[in-house]
C-alpha positions as MATLAB code, in Angstrom:
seq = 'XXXXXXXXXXXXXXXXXXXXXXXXXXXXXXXXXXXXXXXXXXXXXXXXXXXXXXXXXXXXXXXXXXXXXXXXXXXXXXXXXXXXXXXXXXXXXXXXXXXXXXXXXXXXXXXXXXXXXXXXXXXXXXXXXXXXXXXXXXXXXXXXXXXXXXXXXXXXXXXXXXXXXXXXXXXXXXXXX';
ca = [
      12.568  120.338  141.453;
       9.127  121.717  140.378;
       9.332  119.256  136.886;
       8.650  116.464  140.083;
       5.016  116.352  141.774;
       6.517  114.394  144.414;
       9.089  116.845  145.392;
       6.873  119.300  145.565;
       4.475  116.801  147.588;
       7.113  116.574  149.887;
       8.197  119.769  150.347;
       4.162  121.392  151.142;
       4.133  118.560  153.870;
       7.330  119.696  155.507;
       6.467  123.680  155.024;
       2.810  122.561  156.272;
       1.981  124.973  153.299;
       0.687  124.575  149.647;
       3.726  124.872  147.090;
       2.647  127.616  145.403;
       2.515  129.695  148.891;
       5.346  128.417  150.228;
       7.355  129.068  146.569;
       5.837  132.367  147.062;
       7.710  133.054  150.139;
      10.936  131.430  148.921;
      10.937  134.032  145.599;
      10.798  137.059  148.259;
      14.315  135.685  149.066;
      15.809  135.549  146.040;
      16.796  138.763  144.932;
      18.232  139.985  148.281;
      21.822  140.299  149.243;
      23.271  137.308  150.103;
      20.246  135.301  149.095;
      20.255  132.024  151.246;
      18.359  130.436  147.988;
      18.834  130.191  144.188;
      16.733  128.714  142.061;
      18.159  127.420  138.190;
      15.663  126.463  135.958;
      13.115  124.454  137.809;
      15.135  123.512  140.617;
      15.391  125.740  144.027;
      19.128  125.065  146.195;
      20.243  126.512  149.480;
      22.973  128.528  148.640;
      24.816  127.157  151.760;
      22.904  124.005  153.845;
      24.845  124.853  156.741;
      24.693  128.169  157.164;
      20.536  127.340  156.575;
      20.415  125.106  159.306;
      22.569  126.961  161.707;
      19.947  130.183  161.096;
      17.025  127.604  161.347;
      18.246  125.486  164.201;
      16.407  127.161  167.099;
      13.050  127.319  165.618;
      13.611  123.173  164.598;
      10.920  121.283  166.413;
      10.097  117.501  167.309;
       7.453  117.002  164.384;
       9.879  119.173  161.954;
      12.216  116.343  162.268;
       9.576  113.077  162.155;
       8.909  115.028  158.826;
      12.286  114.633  157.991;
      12.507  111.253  158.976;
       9.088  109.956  157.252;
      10.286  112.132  153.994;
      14.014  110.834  153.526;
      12.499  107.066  154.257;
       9.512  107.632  151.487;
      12.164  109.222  149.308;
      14.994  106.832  149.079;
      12.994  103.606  149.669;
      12.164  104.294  146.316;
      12.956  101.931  143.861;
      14.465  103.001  140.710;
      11.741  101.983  137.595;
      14.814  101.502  135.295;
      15.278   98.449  136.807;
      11.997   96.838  134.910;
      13.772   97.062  131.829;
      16.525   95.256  130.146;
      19.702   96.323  131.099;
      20.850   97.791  127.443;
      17.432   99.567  127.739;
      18.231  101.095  131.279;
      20.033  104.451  129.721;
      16.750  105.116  127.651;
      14.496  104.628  131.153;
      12.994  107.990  130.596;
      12.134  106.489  126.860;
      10.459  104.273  128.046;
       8.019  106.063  130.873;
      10.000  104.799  133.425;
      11.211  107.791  135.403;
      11.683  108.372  138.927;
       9.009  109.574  141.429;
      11.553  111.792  142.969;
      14.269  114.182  141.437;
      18.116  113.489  142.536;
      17.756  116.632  143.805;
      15.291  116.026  146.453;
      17.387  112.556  147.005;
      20.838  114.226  147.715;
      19.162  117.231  149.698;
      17.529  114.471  152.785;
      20.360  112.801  153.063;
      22.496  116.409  153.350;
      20.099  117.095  155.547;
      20.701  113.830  157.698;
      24.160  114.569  157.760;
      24.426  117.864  158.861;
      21.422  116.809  161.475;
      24.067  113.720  162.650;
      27.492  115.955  162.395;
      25.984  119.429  164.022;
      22.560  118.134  165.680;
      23.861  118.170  169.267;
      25.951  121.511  168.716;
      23.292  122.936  167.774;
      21.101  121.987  170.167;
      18.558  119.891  168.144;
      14.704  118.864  169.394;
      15.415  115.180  169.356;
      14.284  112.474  171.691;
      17.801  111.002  171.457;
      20.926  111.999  170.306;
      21.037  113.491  166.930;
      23.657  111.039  165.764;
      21.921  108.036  167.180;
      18.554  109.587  165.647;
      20.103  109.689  162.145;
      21.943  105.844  162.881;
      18.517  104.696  163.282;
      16.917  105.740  159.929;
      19.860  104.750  158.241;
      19.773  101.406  159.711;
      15.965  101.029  158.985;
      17.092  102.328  155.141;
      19.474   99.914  154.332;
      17.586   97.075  156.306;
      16.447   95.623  153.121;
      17.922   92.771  151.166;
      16.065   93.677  148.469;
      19.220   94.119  145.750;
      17.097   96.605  143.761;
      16.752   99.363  146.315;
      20.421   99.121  147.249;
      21.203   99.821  143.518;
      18.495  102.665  143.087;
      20.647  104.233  146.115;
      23.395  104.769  142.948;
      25.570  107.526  143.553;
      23.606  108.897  147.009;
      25.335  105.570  148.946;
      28.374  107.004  149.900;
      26.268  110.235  151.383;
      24.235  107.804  153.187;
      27.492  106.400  154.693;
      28.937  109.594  155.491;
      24.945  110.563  157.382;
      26.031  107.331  159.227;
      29.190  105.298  158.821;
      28.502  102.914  161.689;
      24.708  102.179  160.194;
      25.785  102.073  157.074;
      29.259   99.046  158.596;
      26.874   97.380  160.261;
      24.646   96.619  157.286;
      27.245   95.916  155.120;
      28.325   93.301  157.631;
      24.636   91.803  157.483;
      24.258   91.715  153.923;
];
């Protein structure tokens, strides 16, 4: 979401590119046939994030994926400023100056990104040092490794996507906490 510096922090580490070139490349796209992008307002969207990663999954490296990993822990270990206010201010956060660093957008699309990495990594023959679906148990784990109540609640509506990423990671720290 381009309305969120972080995002687009994020995404120029993982292109290894500035934004604006890498947005540059991603607008080429969008007016072909069977664009694999669309971009509403602000906000750019795989049209389909399997078919994406299926076309990208050969040219995935090592150090593409410990840029996934470092960006979906920076991303949702991120705890929701809402929570400094009173709770019948909460719905008026943005009011208040207390928005998110990171758009939902970003949020849901690591975690998709986790999953599909956990349900077709080894299909698809994924650069991992370990099993895909061990790789993604272990960030999951190291996620919800907190007992800090306020991250688990800025998780919000993204929690049962982490689960799905990794339902034994997401059991077993249940269980702890």
């Amino acid at each position: 979401n381009e309305d969120f510096e972080s995002d687009k922090k994020i995404i120029s580490q993982i292109a290894n590119d500035s934004y604006e070139n890498y947005t540059k490349k991603l607008t080429r796209w969008l007016h072909t046939n069977d664009s694999p992008i669309v971009k509403i307002g602000t906000t750019w969207r795989l049209t389909s994030p399997f078919d994406a990663w299926i076309n990208a999954a050969k040219n995935l490296t090592q150090n593409d994926f410990t840029l996934l990993r470092k960006s979906a822990i920076e991303i949702l270990n991120e705890i929701n400023p809402g929570f400094q206010l009173l709770p019948e201010q909460m719905h008026m956060a943005s009011l208040y100056g207390k928005n998110r660093e990171f758009s939902g957008w970003i949020r849901e699309g690591v975690i998709q990104s986790l999953i599909l990495t956990s349900v077709f990594g080894e299909e698809l023959h994924f650069d991992l040092p370990r099993k895909p679906e061990l790789w993604v148990d272990c960030i999951v784990s190291e996620l919800l490794s907190t007992d800090n109540p306020l991250l688990w609640k800025s998780f919000e509506g993204k929690l049962p996507l982490i689960a799905e990423a990794s339902p034994s990671a997401f059991l077993d720290s249940l269980e702890k906490h």
